[in-house]
Residue frames as a rotation matrix with the C-alpha (Angstrom) as fourth column:
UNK 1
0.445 0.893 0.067 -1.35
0.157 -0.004 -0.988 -41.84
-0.882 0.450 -0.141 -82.98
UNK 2
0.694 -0.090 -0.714 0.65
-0.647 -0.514 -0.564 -39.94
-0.317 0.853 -0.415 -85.73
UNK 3
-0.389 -0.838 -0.383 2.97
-0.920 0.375 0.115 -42.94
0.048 0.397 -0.917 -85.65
UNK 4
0.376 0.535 -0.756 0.43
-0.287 0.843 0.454 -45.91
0.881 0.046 0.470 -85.48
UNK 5
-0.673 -0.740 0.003 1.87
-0.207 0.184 -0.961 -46.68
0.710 -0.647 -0.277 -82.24
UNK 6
-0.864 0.503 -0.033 -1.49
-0.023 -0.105 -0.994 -45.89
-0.504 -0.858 0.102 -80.55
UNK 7
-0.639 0.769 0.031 -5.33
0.226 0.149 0.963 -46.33
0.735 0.622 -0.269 -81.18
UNK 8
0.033 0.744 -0.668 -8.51
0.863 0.316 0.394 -45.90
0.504 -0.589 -0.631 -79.61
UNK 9
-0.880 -0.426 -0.208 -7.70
0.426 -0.517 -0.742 -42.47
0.209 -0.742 0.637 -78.22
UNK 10
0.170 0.686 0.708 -10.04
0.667 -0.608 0.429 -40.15
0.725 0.399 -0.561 -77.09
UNK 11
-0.845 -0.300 0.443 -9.72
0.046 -0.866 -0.498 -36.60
0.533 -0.400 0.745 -76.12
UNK 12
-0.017 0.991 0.134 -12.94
0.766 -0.073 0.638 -35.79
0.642 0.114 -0.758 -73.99
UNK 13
-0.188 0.308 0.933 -13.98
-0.601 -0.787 0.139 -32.39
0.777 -0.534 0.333 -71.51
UNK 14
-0.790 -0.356 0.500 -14.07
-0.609 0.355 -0.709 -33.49
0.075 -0.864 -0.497 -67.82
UNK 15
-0.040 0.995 0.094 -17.80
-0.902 0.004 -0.431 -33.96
-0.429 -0.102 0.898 -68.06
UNK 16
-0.903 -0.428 0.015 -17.28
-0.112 0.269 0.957 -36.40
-0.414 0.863 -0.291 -71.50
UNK 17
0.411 0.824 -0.391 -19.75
0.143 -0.482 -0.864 -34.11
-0.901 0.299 -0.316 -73.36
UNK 18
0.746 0.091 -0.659 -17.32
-0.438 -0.678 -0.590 -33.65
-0.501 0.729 -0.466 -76.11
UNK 19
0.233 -0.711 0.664 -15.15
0.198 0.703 0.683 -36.02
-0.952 -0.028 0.305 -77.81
UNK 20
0.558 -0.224 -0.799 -12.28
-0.778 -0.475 -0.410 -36.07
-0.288 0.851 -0.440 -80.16
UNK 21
0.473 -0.220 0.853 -11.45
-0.014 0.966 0.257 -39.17
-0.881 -0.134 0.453 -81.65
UNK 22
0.025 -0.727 -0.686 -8.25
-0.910 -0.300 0.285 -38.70
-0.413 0.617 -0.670 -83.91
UNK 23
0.725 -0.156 0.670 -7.49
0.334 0.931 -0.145 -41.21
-0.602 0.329 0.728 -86.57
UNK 24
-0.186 -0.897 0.400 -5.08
0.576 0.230 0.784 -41.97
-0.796 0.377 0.474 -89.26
UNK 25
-0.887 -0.383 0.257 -5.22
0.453 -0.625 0.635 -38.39
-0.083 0.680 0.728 -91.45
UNK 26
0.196 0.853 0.484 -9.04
-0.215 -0.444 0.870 -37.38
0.957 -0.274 0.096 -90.17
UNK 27
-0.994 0.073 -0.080 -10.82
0.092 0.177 -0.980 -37.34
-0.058 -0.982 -0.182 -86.58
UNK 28
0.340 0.916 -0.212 -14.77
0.496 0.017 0.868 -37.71
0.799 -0.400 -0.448 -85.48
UNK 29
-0.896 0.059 0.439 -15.83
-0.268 -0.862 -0.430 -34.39
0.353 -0.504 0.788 -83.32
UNK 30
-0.375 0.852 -0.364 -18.54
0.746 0.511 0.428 -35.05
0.551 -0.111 -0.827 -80.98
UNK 31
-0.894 -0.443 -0.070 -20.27
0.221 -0.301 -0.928 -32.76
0.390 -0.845 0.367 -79.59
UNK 32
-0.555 0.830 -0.048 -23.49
0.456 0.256 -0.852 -31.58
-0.695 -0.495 -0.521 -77.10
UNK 33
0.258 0.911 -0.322 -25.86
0.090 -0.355 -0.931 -29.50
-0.962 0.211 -0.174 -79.61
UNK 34
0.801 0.237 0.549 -26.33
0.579 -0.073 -0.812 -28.90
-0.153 0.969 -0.195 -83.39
UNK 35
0.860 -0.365 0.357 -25.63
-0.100 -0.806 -0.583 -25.15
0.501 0.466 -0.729 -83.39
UNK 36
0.519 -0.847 -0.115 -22.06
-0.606 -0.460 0.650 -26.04
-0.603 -0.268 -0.752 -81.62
UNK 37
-0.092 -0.812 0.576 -21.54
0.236 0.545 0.805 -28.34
-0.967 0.210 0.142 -84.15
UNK 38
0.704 0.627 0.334 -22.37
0.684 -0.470 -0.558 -25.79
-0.193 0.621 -0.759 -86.46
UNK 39
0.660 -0.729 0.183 -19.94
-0.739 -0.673 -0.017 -23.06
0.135 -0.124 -0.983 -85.29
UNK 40
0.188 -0.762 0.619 -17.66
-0.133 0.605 0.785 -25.95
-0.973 -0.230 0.013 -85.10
UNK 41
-0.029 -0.318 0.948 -17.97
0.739 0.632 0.234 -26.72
-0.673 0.707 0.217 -88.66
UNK 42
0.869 0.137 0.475 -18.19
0.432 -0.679 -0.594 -23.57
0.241 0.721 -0.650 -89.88
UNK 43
0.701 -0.702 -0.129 -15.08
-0.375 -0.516 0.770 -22.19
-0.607 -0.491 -0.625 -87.68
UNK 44
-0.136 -0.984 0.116 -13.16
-0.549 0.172 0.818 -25.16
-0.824 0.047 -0.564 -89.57
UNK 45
0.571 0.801 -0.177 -14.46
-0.283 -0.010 -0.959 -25.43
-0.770 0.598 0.221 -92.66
UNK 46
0.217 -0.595 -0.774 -10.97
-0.895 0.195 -0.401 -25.67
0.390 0.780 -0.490 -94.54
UNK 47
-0.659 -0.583 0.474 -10.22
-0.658 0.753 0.010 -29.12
-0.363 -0.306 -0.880 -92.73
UNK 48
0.305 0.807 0.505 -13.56
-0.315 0.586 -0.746 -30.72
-0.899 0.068 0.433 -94.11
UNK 49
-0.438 -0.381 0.814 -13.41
0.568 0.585 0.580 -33.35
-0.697 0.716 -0.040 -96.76
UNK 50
-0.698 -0.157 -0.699 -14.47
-0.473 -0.632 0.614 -32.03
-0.538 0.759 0.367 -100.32
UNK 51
-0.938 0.341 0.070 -16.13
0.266 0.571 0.777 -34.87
0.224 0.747 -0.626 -101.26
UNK 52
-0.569 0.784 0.247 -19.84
-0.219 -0.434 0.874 -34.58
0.793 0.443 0.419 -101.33
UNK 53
0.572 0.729 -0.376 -20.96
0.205 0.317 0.926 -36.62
0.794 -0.607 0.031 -98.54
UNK 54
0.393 -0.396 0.830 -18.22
-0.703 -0.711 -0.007 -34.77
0.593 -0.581 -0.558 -96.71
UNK 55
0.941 -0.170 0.291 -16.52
0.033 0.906 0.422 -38.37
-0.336 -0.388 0.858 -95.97
């Protein structure tokens, strides 16, 4: 991934309830409910983008 070498990954729990789909200098966080992607974004709040629409 960090060397372009790879694509398409995805990380997922055994279940795949929860996916982590790294890219080139971001990733897309799925997961099962709001409020854990709540306490998810609030836990890591300094990795979010700045921009407004948080893209």
């Amino acid at each position: 991934m960090a060397d372009d070498k790879v694509a398409g990954v995805l990380v997922t729990d055994t279940q795949m309830r929860r996916i982590h789909h790294p890219s080139d200098g971001s990733a897309d966080v799925f997961l099962v409910t709001p409020e854990e992607r709540d306490r998810t974004r609030d836990r890591y709040a300094d990795w979010l983008s700045s921009h407004p629409s948080s893209l």
